[in-house]
ROKOLDREN-762461 format. One line per 3 residues: number of its first residue (from 1); their letters; for each residue x, y, z of N, C-alpha, C. Coordinates in pm, whole numbers, plus 50000, padded with zeros to 5 digits. Example, Ala and Ser with C-alpha at 12.3 -4.5 7.8 and 13.67 -1.06 7.14 Angstrom:
ROKOLDREN-762461
1> AS> 51319,49431,50780,51230,49550,50780,51320,49670,50780; 51285,49775,50708,51367,49894,50714,51290,50003,50787
***
This chain:
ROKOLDREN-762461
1> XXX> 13103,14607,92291,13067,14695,92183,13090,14839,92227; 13151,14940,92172,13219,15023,92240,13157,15135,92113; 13127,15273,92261,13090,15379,92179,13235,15483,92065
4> XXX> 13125,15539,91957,13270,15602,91870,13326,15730,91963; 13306,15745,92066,13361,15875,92148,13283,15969,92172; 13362,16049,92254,13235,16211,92306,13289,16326,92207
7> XXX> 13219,16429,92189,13198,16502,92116,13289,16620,92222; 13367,16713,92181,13429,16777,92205,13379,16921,92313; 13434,16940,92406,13410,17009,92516,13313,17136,92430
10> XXX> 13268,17230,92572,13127,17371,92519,13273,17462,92515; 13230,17531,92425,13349,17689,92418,13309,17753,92486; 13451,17832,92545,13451,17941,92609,13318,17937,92744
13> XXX> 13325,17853,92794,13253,17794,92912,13078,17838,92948; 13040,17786,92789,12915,17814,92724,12830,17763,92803; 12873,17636,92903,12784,17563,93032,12846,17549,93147
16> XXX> 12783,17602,93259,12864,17614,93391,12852,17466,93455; 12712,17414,93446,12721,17287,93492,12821,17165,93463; 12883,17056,93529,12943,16960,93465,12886,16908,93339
19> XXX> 12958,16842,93295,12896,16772,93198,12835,16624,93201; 12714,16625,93144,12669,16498,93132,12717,16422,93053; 12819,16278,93147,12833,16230,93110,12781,16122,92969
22> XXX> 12858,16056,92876,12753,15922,92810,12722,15815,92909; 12839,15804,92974,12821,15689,93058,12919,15708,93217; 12930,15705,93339,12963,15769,93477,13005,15643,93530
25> XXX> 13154,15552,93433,13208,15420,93556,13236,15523,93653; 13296,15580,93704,13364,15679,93798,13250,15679,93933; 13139,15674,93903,13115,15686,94018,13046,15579,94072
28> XXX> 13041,15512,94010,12965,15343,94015,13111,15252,94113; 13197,15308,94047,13341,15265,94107,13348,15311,94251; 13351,15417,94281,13349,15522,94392,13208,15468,94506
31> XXX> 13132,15436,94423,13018,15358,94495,13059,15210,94605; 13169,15116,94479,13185,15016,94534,13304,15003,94587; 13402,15118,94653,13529,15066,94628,13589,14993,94780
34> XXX> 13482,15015,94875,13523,14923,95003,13539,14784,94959; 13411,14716,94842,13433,14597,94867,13555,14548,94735; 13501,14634,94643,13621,14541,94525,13775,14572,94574
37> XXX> 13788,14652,94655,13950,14674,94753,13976,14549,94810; 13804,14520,94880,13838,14395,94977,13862,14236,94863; 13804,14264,94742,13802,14187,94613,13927,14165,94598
40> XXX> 13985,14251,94579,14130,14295,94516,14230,14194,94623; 14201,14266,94748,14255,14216,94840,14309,14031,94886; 14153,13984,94856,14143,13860,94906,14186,13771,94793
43> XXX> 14212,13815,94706,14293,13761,94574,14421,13714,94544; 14488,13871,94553,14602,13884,94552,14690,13826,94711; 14628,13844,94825,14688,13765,94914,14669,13618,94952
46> XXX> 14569,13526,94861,14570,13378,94814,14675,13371,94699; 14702,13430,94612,14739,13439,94487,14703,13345,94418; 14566,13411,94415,14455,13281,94281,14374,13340,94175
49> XXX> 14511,13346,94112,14515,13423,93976,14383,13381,93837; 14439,13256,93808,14400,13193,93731,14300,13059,93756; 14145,13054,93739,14047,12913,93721,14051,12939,93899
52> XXX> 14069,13011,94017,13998,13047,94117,13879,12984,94184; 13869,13006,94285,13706,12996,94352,13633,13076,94320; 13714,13240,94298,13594,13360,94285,13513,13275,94122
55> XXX> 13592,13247,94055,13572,13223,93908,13448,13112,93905; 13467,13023,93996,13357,12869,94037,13254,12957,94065; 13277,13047,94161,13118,13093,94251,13060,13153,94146
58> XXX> 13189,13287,94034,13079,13327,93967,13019,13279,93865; 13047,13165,93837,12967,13116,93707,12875,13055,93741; 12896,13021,93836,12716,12874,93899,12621,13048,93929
61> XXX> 12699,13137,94007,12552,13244,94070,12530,13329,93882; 12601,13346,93772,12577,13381,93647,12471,13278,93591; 12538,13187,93589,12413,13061,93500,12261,13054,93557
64> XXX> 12301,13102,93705,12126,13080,93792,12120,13235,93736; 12117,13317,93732,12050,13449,93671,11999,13505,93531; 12102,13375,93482,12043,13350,93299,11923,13242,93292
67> XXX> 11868,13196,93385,11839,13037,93423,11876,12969,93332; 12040,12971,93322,12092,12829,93247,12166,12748,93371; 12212,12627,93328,12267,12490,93423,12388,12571,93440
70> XXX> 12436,12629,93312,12594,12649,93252,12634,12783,93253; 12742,12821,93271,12806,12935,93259,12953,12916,93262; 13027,12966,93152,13185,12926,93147,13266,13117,93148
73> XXX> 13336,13156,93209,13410,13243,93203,13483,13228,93083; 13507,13373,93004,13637,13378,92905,13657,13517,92911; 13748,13523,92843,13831,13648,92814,13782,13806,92819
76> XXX> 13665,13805,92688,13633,13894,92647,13494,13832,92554; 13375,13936,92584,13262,13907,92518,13272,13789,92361; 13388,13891,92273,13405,13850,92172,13502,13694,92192
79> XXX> 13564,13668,92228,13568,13526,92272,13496,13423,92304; 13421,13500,92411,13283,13429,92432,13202,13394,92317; 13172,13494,92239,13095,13441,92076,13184,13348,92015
82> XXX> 13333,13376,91994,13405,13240,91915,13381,13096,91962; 13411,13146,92093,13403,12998,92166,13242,12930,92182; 13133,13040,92199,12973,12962,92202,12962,12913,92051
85> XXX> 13022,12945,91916,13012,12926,91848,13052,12763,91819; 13149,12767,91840,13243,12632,91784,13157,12494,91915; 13142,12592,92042,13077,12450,92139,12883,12426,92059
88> XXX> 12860,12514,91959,12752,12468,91900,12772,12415,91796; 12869,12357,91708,12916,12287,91630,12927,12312,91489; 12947,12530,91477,12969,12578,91401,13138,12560,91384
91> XXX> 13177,12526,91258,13313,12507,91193,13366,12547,91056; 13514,12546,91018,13597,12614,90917,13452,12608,90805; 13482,12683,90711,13404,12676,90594,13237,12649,90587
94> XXX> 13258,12666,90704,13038,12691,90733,12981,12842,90717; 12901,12910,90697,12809,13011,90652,12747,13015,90798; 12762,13184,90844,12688,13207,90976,12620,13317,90955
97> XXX> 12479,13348,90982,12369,13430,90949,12403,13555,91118; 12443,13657,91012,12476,13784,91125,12382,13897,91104; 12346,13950,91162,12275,14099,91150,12389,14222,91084
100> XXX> 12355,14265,90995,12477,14364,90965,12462,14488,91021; 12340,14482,91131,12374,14624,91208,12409,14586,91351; 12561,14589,91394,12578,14536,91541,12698,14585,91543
103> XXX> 12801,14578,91629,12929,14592,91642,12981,14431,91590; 13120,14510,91496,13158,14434,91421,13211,14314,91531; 13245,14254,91637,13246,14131,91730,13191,14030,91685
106> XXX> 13033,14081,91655,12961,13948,91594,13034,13857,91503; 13058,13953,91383,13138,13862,91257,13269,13834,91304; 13353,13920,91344,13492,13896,91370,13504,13727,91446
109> XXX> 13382,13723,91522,13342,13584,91628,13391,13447,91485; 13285,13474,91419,13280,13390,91287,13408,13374,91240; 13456,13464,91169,13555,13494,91090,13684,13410,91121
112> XXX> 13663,13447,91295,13780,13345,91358,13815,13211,91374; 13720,13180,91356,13703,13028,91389,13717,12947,91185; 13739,13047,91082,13718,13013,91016,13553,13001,90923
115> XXX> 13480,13049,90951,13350,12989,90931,13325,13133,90837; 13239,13217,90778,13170,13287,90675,13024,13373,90720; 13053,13468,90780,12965,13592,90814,12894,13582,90644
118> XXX> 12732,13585,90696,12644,13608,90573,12571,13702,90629; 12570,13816,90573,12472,13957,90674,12341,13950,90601; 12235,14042,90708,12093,14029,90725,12104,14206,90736
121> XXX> 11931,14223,90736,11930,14335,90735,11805,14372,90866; 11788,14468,90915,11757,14514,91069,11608,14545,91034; 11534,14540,91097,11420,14614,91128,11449,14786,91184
124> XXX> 11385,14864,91059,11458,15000,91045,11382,15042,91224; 11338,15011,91270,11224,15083,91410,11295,15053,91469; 11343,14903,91505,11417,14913,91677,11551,14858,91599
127> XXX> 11618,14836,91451,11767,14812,91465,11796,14648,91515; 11678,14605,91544,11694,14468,91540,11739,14336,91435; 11795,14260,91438,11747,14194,91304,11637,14146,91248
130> XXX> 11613,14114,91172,11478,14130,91078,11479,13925,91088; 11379,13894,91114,11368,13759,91144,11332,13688,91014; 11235,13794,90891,11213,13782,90814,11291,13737,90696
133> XXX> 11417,13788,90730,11548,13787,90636,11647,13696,90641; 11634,13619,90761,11677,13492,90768,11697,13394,90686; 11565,13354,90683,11542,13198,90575,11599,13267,90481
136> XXX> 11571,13332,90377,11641,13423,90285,11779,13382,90261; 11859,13426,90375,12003,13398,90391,12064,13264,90377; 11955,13172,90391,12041,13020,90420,12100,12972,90316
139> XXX> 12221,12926,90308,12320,12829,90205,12303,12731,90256; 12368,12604,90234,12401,12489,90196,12483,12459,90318; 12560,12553,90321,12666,12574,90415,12635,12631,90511
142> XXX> 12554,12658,90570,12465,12777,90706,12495,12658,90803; 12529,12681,90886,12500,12595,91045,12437,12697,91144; 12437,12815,91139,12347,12874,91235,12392,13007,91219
145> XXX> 12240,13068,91321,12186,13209,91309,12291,13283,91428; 12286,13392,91481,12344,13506,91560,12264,13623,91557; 12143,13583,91672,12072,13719,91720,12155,13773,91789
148> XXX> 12115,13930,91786,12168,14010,91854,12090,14102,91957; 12097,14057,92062,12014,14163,92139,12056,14297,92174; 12016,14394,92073,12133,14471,92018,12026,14639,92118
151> XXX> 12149,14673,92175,12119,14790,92305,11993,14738,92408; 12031,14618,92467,11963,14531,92588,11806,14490,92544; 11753,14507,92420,11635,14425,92365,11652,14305,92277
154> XXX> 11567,14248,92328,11553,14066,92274,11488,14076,92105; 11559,14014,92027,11513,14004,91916,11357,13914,91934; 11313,13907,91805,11205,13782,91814,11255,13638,91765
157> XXX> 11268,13597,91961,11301,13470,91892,11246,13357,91884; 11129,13397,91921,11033,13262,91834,11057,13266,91676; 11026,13385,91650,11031,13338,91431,11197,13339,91429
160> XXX> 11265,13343,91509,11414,13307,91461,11424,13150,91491; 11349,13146,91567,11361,12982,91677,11286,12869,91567; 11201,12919,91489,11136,12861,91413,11177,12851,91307
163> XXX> 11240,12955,91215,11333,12915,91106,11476,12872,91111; 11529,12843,91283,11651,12787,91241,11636,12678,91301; 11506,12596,91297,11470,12480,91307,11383,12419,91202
166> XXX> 11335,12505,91109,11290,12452,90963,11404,12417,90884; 11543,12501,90929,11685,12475,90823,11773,12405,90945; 11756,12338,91050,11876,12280,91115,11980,12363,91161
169> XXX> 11956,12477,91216,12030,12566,91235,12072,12572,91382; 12129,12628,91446,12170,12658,91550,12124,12732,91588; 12090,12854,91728,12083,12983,91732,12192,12969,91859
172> XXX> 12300,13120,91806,12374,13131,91923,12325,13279,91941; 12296,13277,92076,12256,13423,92153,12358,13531,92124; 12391,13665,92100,12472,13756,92099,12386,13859,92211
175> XXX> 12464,13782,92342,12374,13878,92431,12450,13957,92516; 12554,14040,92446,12656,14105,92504,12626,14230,92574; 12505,14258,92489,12414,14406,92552,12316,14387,92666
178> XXX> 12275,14260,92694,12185,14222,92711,12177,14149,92872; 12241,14163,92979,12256,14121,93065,12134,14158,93168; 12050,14036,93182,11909,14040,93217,11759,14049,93162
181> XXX> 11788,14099,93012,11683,14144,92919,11621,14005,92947; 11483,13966,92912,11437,13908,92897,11306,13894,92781; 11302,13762,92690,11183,13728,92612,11069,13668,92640
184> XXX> 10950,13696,92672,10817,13659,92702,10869,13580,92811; 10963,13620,92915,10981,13619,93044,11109,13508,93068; 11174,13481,92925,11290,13406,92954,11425,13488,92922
187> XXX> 11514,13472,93036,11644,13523,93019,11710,13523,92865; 11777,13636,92860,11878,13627,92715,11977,13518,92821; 12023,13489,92721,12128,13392,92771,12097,13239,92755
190> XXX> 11949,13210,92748,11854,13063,92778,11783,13051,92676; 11788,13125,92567,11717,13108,92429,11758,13036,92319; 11911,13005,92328,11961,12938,92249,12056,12785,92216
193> XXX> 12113,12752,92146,12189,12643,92177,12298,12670,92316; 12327,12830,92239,12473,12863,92383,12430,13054,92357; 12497,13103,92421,12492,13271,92434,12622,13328,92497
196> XXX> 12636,13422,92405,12805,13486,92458,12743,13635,92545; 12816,13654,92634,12789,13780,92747,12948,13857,92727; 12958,13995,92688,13062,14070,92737,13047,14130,92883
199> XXX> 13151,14117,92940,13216,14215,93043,13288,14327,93069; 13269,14380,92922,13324,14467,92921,13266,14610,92994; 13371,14710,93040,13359,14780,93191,13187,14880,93133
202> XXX> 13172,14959,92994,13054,14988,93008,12953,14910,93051; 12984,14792,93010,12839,14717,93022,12726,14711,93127; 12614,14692,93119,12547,14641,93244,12591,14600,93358
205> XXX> 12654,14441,93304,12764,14430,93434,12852,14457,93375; 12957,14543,93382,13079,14528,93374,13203,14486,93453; 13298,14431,93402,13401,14411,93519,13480,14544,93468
208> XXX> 13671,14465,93539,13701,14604,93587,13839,14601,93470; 13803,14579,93356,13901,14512,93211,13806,14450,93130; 13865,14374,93034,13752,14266,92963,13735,14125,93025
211> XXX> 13637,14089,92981,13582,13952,93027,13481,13934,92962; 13423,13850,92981,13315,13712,92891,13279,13619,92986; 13107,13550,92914,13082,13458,92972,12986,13362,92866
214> XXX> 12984,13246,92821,12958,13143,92765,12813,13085,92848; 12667,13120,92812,12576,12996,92895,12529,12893,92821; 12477,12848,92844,12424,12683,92812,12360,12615,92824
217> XXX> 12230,12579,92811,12182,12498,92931,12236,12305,92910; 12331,12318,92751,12367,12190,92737,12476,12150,92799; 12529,12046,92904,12640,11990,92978,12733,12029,92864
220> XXX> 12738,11944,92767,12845,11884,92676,12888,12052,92623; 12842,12094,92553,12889,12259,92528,12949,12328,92643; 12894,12322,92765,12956,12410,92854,13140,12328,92847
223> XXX> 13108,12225,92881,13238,12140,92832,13321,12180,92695; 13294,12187,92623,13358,12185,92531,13452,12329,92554; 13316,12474,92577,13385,12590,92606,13501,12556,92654
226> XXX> 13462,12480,92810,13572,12454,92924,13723,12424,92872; 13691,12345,92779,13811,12283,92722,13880,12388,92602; 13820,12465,92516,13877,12519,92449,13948,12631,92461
229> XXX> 13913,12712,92665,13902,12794,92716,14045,12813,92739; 14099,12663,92773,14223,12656,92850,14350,12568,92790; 14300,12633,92655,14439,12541,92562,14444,12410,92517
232> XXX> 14284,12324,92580,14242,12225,92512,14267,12075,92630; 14326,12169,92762,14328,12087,92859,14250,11995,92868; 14218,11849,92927,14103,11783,92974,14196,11760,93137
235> XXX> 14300,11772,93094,14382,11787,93239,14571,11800,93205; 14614,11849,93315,14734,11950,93300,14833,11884,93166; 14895,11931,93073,14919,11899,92968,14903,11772,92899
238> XXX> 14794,11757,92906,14729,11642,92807,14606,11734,92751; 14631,11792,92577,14558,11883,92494,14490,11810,92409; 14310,11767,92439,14250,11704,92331,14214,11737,92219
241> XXX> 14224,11919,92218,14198,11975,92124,14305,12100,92084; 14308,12140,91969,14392,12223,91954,14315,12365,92036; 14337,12436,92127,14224,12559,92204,14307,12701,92200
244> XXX> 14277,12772,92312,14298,12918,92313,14306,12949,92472; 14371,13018,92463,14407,13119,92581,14321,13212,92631; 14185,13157,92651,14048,13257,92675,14004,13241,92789
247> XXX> 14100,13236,92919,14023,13226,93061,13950,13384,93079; 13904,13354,93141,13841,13510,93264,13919,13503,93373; 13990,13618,93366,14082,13607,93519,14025,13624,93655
250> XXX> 14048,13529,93740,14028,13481,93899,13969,13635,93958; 14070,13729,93951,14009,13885,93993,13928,13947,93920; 13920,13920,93779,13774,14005,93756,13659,13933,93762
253> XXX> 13638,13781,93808,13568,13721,93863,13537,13805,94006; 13590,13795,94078,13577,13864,94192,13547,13995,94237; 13564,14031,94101,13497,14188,94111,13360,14195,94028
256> XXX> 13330,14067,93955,13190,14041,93915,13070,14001,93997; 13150,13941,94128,13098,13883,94235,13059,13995,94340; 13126,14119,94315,13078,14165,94374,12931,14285,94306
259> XXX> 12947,14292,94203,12845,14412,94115,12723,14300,94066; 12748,14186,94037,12621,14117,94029,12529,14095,94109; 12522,14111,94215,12372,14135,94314,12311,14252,94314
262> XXX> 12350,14351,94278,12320,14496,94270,12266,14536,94078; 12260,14438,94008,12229,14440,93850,12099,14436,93842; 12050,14385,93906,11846,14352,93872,11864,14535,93911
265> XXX> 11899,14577,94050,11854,14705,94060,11919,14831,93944; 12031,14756,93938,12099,14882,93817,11978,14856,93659; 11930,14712,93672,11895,14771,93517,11741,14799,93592
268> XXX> 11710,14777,93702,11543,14885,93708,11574,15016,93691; 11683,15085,93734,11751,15201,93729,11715,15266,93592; 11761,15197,93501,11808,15195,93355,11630,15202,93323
271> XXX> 11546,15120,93370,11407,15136,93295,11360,15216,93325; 11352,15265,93453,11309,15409,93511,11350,15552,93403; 11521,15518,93382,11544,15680,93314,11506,15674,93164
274> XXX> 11465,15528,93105,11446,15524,92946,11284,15530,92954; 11240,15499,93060,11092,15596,93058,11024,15709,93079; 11162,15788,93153,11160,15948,93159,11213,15983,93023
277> XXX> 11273,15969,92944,11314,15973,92832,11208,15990,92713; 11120,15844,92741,10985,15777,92687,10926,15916,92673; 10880,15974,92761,10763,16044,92799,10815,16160,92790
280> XXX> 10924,16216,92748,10964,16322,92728,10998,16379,92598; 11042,16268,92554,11029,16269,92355,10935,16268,92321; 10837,16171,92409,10719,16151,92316,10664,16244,92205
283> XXX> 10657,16231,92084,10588,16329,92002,10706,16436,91925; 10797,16465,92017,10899,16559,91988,10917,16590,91796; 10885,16653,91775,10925,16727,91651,11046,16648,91599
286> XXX> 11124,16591,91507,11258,16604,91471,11358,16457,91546; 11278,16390,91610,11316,16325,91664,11232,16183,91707; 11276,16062,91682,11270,15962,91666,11298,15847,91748
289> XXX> 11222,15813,91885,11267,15697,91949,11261,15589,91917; 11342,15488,91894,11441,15359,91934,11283,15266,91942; 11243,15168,91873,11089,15102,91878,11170,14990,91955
292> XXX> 11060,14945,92050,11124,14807,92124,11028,14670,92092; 11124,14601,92085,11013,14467,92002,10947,14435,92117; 10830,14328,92020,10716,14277,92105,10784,14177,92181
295> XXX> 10757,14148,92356,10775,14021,92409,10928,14059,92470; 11027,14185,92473,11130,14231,92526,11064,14290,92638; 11145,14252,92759,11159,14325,92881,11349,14365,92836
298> XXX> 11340,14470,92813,11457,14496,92770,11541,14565,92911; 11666,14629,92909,11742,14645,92997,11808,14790,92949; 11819,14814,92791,11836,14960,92805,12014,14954,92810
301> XXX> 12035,14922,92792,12229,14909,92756,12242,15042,92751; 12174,15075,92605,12158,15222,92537,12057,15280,92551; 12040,15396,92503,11905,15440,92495,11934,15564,92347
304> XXX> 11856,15461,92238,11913,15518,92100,11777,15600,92034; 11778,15740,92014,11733,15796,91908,11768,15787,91763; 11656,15874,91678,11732,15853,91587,11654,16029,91490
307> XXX> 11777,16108,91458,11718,16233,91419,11793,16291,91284; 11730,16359,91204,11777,16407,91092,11956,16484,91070; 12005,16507,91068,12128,16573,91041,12194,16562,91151
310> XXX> 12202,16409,91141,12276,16340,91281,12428,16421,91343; 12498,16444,91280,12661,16498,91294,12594,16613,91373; 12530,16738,91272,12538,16834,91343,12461,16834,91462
313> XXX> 12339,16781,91447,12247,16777,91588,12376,16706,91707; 12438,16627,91700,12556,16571,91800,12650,16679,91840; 12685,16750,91757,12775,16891,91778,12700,16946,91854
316> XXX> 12607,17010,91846,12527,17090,91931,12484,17066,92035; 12443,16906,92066,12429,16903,92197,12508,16877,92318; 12673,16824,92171,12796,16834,92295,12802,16973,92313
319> XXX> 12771,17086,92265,12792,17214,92313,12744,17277,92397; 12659,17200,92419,12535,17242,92533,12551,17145,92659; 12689,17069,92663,12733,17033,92772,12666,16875,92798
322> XXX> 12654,16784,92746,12591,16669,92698,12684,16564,92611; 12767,16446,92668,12800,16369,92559,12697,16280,92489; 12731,16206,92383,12638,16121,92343,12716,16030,92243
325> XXX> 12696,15932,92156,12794,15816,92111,12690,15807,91980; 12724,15711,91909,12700,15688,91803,12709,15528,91797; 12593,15412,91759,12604,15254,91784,12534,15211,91669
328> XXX> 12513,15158,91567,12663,15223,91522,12729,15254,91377; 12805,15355,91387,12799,15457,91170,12818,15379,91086; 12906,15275,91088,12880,15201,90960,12844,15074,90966
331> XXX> 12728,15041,90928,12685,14871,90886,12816,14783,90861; 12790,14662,90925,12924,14579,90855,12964,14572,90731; 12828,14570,90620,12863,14489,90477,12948,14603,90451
334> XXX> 12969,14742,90490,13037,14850,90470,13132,14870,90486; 13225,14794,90584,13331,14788,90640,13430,14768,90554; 13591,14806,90557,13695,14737,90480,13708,14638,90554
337> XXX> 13698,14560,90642,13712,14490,90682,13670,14335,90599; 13557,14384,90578,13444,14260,90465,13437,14300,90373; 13513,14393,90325,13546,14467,90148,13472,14305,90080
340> XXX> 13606,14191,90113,13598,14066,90040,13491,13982,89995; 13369,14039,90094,13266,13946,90116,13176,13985,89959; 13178,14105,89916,13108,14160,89803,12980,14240,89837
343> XXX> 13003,14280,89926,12846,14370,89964,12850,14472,89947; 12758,14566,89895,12792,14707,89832,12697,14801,89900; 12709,14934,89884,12603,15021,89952,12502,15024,89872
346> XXX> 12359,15035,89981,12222,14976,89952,12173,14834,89961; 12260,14735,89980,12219,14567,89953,12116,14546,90135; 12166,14672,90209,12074,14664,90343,12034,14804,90359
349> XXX> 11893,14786,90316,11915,14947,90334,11820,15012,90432; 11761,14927,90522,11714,14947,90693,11857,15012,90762; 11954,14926,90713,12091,14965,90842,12136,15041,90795
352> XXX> 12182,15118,90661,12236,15223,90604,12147,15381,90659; 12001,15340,90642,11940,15499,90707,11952,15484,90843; 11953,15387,90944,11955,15411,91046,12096,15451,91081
355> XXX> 12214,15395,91048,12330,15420,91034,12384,15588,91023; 12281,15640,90923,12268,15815,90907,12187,15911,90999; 12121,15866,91075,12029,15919,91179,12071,15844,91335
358> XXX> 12148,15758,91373,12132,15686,91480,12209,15798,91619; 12132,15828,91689,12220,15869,91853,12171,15820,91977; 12312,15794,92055,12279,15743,92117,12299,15824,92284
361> XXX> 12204,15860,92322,12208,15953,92470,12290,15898,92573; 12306,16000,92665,12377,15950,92836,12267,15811,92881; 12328,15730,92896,12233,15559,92982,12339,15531,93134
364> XXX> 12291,15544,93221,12397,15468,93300,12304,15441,93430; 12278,15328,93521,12236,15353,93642,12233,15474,93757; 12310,15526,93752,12325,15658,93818,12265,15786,93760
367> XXX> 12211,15765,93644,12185,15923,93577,12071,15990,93708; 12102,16053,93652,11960,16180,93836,11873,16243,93705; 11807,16281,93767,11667,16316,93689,11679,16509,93619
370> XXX> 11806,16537,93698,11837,16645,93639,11908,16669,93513; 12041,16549,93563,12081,16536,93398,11992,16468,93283; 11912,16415,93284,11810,16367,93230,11752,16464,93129
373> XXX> 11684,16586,93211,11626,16663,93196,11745,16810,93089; 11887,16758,93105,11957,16849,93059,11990,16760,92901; 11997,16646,92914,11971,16562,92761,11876,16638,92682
376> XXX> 11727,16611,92755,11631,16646,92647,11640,16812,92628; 11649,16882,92708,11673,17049,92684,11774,17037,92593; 11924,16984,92590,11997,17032,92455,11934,16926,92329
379> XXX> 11907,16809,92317,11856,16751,92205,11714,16884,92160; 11666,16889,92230,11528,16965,92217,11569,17105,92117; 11660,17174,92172,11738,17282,92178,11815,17325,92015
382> XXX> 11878,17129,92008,11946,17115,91864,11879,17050,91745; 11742,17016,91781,11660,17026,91685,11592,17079,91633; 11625,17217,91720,11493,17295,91661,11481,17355,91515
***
């Protein structure tokens, strides 16, 4: 899920300091580059490109950190949702219950496989989906829900867990933000039938390109992924299923292998600066923190305000030497994308105001307590 960009440099060198970054791969990179060299290294001189050892190790040490059995490598987050989808036995012409405030991945997941994005509407406080709005949504045709643990907090998924087991539903995790978050002390990733993880390079973990990961705690699903992963193999051209070209490549396995032991500490990192944050807004005039649901040990992907005359307050505090992103301006039902679907402005109208107020600050493991402190001085600054 990818931010809409940084806001354009300070004039006439209005801030002497660098700029605070939204997000600092650069030095997280610079941090690790003895070993992912040696990553790089031990790869390319096996030449084990493709389905690897790095790829074996990292999915058994991924699945033990989700506490699932299962973990399947793919491509890209959004793969990962196509593919957790179809190994939960969502198919062509089925109805799938999406949050319409997320990055459009979620539906596109659906869409692909054939199946029918039905949007929901968010809980206007934390941008969550609204659990309430669920049952609501169900057709005839529904095979299952798509929480979103949307900027590293856990939806509620007991009342999701509970109505997509009053309707026979599925729940597939959308825990792309969410790498480590946890619900009343269980991993994202272990809440559902299956759960899709991006790898993409902002992320929590990120690798070093795109990638994905599929968990499970069911054998037969992790299987199925397996199989659909690799063109439908059950072994070298004998295709039981018609599949896709969605491996995770051998080297960005290996460069996952190396940033995943160091993640519990990057996202304490992450709770530390969204509680200097906490305590620094608190109360603030003009400005509006991000509510975190009950029963989330969240992880902080983002760290999203939300303030009146969103555009310009963003101008101003890129001027004051501060990027910041936007997650995200338009609700799906809004999209040309789902023109077709028939949803009009107002049919969600939690995600439309948050949609007009939403920002999203510098988050990264590395932030220092100075740039921190230079966030809230220009937000402070551009609200006044």
């Amino acid at each position: 899920m990818r931010s809409t960009g940084r806001v354009r440099a300070p004039r006439g060198g209005d801030v002497a300091a660098p700029r605070v970054p939204f997000v600092d791969l650069k030095r997280q990179a610079a941090d690790l580059r003895v070993e992912l060299d040696a990553a790089f290294r031990s790869v390319v001189e096996r030449a084990a490109y493709t389905l690897g050892p790095e790829l074996a190790r990292f999915e058994e040490s991924f699945a033990a950190f989700c506490g699932c059995d299962h973990a399947v490598g793919v491509s890209s987050g959004t793969d990962a949702l196509k593919l957790a989808l179809l190994a939960a036995g969502v198919r062509p012409g089925d109805d799938v219950i999406v949050p319409v405030n997320t990055f459009i991945a979620t539906a596109e997941a659906v869409s692909h496989i054939g199946a029918t994005p039905v949007f929901v509407d968010c809980l206007e406080g934390s941008g969550l989906m609204d659990p309430a709005a669920v049952g609501a949504a169900v057709t005839p045709r529904t095979s299952a829900v798509v929480p979103v643990h949307l900027y590293g907090q856990t939806v509620d998924m007991d009342a999701v867990a509970e109505t997509a087991s009053r309707h026979g539903l599925a729940v597939v995790e959308d825990a792309c933000q969410a790498h480590g978050a946890r619900y009343k002390g269980r991993p994202a990733g272990s809440l559902g039938a299956t759960a899709a993880f991006s790898f993409y390079p902002g992320k929590n973990l990120g690798a070093l390109g795109d990638g994905g990961a599929v968990t499970t705690r069911d054998r037969a699903a992790a299987e199925a992924v397996r199989l659909y992963r690799d063109h439908g193999q059950e072994d070298k051209y004998t295709h039981r299923v018609v599949g896709y070209c969605d491996r995770l490549h051998n080297l960005q396995a290996a460069f996952l292998l190396v940033k995943l032991p160091r993640l519990t500490a990057w996202n304490e990192a992450r709770r530390a600066a969204a509680a200097d944050y906490d305590s620094a807004l608190a109360g603030r005039q003009g400005v509006t923190v991000t509510e975190r649901s009950d029963g989330s040990e969240g992880v902080h992907h983002l760290y999203v305000v939300m303030v009146d005359g969103r555009d310009e307050v963003r101008e101003r505090v890129g001027e004051r030497g501060v990027d910041s992103g936007i997650h995200y301006p338009v609700p799906l039902h809004l999209q040309p994308a789902y023109a077709e679907l028939g949803y009009g402005r107002g049919d969600f109208p939690a995600a439309e105001r948050r949609a007009e107020r939403i920002l999203s600050l510098p988050m990264f493991p590395e932030i220092t307590g100075e740039q921190r402190a230079r966030v809230v001085t220009a937000l402070a600054e551009a609200t006044a």
